[in-house]
MDAnalysis code that builds the backbone (N, CA, C; Angstrom):
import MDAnalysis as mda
import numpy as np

u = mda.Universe.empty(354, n_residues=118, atom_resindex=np.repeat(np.arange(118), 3), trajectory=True)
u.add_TopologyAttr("name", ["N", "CA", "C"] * 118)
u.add_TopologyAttr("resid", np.arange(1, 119))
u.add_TopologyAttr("resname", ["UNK", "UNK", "UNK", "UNK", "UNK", "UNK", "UNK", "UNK", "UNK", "UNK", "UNK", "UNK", "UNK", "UNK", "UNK", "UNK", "UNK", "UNK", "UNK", "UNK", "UNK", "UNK", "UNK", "UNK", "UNK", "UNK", "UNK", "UNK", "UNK", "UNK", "UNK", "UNK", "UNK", "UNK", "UNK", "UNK", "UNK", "UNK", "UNK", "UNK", "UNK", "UNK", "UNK", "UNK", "UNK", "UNK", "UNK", "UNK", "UNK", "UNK", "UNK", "UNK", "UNK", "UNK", "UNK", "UNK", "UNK", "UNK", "UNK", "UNK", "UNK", "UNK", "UNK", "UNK", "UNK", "UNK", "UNK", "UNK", "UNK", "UNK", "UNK", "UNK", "UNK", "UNK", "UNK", "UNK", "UNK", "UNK", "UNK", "UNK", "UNK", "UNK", "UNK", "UNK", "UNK", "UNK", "UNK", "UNK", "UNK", "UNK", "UNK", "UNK", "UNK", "UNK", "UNK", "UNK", "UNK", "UNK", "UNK", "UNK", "UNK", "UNK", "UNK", "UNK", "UNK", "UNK", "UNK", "UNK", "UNK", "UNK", "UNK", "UNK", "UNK", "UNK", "UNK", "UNK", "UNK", "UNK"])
u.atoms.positions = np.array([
    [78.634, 77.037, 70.938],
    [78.163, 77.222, 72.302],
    [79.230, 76.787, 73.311],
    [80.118, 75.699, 73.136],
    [80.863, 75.077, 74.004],
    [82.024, 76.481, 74.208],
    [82.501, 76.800, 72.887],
    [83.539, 77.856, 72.689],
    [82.892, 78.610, 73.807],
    [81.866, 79.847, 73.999],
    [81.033, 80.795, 74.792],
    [81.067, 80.099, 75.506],
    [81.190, 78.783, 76.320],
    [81.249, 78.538, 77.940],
    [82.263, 78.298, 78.392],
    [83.590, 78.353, 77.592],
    [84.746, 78.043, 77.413],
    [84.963, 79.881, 78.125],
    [85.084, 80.244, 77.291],
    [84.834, 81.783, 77.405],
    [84.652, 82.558, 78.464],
    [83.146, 81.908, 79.113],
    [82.925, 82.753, 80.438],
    [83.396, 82.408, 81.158],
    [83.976, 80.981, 81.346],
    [84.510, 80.223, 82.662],
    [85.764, 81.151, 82.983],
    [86.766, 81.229, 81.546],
    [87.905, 81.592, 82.045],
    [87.864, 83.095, 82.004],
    [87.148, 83.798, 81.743],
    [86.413, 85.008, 82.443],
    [86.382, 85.289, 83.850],
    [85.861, 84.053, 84.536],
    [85.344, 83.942, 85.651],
    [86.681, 83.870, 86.960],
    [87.415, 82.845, 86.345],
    [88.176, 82.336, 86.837],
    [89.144, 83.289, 86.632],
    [89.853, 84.304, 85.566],
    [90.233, 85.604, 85.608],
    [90.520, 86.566, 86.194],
    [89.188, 86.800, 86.718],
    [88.318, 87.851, 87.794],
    [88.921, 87.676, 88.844],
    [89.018, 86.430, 89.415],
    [89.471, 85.859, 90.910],
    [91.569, 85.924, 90.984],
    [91.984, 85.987, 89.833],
    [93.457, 85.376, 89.741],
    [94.121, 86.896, 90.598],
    [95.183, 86.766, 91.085],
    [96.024, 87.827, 91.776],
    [95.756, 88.640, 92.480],
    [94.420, 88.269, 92.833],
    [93.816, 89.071, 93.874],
    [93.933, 88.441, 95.318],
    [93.950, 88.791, 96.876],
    [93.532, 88.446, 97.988],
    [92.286, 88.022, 97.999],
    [91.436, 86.744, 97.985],
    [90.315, 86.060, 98.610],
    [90.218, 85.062, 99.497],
    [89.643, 85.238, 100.134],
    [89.127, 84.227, 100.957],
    [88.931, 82.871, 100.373],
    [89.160, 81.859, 101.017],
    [88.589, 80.553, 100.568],
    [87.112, 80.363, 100.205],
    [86.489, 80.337, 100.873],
    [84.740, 80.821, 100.188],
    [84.762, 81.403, 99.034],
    [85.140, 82.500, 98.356],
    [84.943, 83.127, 97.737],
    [85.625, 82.632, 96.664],
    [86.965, 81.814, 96.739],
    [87.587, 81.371, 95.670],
    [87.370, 79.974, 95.226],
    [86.067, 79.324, 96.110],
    [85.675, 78.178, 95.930],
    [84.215, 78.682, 95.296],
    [83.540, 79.608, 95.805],
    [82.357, 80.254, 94.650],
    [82.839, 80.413, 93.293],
    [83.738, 81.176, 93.135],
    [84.418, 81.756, 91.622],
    [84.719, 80.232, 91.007],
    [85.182, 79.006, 91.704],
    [85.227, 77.917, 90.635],
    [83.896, 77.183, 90.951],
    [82.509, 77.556, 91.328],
    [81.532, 76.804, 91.364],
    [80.672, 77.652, 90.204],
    [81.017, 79.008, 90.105],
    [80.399, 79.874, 89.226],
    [80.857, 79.222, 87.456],
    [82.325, 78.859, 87.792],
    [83.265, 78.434, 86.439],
    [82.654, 77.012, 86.123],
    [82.478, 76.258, 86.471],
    [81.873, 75.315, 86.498],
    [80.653, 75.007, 86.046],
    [79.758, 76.466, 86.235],
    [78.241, 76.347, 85.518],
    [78.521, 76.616, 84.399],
    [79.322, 77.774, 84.067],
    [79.745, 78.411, 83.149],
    [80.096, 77.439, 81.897],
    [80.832, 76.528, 82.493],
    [81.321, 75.216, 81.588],
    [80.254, 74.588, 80.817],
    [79.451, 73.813, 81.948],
    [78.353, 72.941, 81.604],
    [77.336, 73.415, 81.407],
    [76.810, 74.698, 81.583],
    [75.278, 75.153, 81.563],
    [74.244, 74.835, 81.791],
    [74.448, 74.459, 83.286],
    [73.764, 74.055, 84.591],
    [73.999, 74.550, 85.890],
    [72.876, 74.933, 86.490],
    [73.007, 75.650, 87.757],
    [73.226, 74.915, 88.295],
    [74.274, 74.956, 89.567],
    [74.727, 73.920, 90.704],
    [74.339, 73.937, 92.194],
    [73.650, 73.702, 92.570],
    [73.050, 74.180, 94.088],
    [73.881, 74.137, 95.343],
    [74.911, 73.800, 94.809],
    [75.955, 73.436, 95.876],
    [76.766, 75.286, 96.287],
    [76.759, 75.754, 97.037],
    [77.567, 76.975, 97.374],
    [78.218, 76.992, 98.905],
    [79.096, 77.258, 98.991],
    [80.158, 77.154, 100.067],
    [78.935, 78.335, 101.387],
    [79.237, 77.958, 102.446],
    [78.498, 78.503, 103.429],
    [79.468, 79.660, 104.044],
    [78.877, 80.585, 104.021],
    [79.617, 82.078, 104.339],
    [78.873, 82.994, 105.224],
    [77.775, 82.607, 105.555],
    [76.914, 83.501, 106.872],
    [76.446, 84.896, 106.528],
    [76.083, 85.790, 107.054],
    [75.965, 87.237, 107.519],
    [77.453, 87.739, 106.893],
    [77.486, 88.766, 106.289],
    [78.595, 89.719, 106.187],
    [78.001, 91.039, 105.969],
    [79.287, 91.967, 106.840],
    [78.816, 93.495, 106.550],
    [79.920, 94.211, 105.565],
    [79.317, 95.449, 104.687],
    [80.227, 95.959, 104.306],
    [81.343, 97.154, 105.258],
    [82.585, 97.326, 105.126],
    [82.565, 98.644, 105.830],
    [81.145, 100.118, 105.667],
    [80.582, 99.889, 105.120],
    [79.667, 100.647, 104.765],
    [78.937, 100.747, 105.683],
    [77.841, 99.647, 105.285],
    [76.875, 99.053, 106.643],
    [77.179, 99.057, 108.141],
    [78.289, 98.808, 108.426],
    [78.685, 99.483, 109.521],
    [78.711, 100.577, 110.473],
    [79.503, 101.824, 109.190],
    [79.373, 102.918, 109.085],
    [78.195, 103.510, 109.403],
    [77.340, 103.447, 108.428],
    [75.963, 104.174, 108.296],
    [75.132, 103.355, 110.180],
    [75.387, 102.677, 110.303],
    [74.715, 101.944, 111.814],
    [75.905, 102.882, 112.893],
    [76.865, 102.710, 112.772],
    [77.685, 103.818, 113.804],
    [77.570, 104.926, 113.648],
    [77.237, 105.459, 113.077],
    [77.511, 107.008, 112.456],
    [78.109, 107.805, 112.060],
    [79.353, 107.050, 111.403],
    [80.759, 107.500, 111.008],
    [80.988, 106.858, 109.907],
    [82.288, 107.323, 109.206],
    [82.529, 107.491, 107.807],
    [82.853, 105.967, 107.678],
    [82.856, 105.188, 106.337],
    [83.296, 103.713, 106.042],
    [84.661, 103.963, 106.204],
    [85.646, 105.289, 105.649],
    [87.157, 105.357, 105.704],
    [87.116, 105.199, 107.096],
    [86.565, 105.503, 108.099],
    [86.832, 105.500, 109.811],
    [86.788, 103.677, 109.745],
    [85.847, 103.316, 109.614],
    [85.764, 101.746, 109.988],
    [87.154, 100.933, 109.369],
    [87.360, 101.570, 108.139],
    [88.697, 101.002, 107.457],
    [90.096, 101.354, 107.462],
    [90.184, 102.620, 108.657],
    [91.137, 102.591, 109.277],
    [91.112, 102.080, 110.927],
    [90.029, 101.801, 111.711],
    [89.867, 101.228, 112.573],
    [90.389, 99.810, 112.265],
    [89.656, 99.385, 111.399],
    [90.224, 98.003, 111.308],
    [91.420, 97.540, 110.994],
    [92.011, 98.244, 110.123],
    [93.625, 98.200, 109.832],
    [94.491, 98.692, 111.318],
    [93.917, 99.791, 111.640],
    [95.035, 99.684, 113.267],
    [94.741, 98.688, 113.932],
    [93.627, 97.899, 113.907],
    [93.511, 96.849, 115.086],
    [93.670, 95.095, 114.401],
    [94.278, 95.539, 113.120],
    [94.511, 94.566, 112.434],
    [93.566, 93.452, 112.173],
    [92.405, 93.883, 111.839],
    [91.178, 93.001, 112.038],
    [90.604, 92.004, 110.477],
    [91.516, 92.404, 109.578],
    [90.949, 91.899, 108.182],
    [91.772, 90.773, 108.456],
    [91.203, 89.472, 109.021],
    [91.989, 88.413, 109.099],
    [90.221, 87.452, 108.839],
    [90.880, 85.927, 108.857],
    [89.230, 84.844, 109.080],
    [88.791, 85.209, 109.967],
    [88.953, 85.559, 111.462],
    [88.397, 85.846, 112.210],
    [87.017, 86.728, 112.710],
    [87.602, 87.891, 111.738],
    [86.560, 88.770, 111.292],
    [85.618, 89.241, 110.211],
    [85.541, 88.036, 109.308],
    [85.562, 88.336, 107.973],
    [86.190, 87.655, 107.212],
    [85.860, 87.988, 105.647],
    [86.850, 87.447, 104.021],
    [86.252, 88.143, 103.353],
    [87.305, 88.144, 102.666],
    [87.893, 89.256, 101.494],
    [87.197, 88.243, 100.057],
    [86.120, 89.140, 99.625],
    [85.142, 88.757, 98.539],
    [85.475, 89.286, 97.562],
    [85.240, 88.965, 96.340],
    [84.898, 90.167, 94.688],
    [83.620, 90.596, 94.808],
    [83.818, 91.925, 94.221],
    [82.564, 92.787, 94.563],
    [83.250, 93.898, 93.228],
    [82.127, 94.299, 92.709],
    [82.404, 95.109, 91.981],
    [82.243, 96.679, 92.705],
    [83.973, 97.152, 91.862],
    [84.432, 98.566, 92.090],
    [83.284, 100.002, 92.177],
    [82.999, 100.636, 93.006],
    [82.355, 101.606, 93.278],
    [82.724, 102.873, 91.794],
    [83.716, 102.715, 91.572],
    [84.859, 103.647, 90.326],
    [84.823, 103.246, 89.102],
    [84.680, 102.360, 88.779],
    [85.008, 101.369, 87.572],
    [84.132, 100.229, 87.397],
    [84.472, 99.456, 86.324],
    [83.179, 98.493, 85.928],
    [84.052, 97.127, 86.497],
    [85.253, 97.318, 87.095],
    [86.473, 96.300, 87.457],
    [85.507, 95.826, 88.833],
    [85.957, 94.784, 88.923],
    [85.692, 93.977, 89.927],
    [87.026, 93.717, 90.929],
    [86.751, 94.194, 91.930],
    [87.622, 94.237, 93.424],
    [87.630, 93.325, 94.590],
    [89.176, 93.021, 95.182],
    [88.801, 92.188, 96.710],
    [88.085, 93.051, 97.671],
    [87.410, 93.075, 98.391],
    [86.538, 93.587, 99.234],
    [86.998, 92.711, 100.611],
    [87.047, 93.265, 101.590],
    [87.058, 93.005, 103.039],
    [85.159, 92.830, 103.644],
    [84.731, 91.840, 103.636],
    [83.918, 91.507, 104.380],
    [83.769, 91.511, 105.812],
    [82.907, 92.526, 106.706],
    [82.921, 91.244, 108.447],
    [81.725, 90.575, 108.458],
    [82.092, 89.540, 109.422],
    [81.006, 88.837, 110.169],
    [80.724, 89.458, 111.209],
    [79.596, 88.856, 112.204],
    [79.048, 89.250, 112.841],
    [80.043, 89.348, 114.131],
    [81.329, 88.653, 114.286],
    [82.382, 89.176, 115.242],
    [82.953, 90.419, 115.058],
    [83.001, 90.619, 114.148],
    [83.810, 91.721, 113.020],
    [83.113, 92.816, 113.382],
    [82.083, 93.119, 113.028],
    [80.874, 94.100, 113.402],
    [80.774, 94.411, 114.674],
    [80.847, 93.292, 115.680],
    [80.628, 93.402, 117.118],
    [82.085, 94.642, 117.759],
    [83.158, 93.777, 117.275],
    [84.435, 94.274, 117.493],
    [84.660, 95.881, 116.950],
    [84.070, 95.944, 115.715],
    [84.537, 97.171, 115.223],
    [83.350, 98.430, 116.571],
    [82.466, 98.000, 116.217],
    [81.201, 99.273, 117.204],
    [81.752, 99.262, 118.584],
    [82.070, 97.713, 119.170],
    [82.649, 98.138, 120.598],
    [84.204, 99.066, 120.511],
    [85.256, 98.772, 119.822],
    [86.083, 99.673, 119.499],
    [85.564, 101.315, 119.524],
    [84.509, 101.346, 118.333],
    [83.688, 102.899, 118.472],
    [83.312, 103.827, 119.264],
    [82.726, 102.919, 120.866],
    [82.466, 103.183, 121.638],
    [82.949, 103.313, 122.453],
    [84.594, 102.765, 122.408],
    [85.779, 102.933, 123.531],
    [86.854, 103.985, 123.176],
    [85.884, 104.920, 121.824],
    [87.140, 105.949, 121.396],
    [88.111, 105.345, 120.811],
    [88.195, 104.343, 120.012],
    [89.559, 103.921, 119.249],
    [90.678, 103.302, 120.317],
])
């Protein structure tokens, strides 16, 4: 059993390596590794708020997620400010991906952008 928690941790911890994340997210991935270890749930989770996908966005503006994700790249918006970059599993594949998260600034910023024509 120890071997199998041995196992998933560095699974876990895997998942997260060479990728762009956010601090939240790379402090979840070692709170996840950690249960994984001991085989005990930990109630402790880093505080991360409201996030939207480019998606959710999208579908509320009425335009494509590629529009929101080139909006945001011209206005250079994938920073803390607006968001962090989470694992989320790939839409394509069974791989697990950094994902660009916004917050509720992020969201605000991208629709008023929308509405000013880019």
């Amino acid at each position: 059993m120890a071997n199998a928690n041995i196992r998933e941790a560095q699974i876990i911890l895997r998942d997260g390596y060479g990728i762009s994340l956010s601090a939240p997210s790379v402090e979840l991935l070692n709170v996840k590794a950690l249960e994984a270890l001991t085989g005990n749930p930990i109630a402790y989770r880093p505080e991360i708020g409201k996030t939207y996908s480019a998606t959710d966005i999208a579908k509320e503006a009425g335009v494509s997620a590629n529009r929101i994700g080139k909006l945001a790249n011209a206005h250079n918006m994938k920073t803390d400010e607006y968001g962090i970059y989470v694992l989320d599993k790939s839409l394509y594949s069974k791989k697990q991906v950094s994902t660009f998260r916004y917050n509720a600034k992020g969201r605000e910023k991208l629709l008023e952008l929308l509405k000013g024509g880019d």
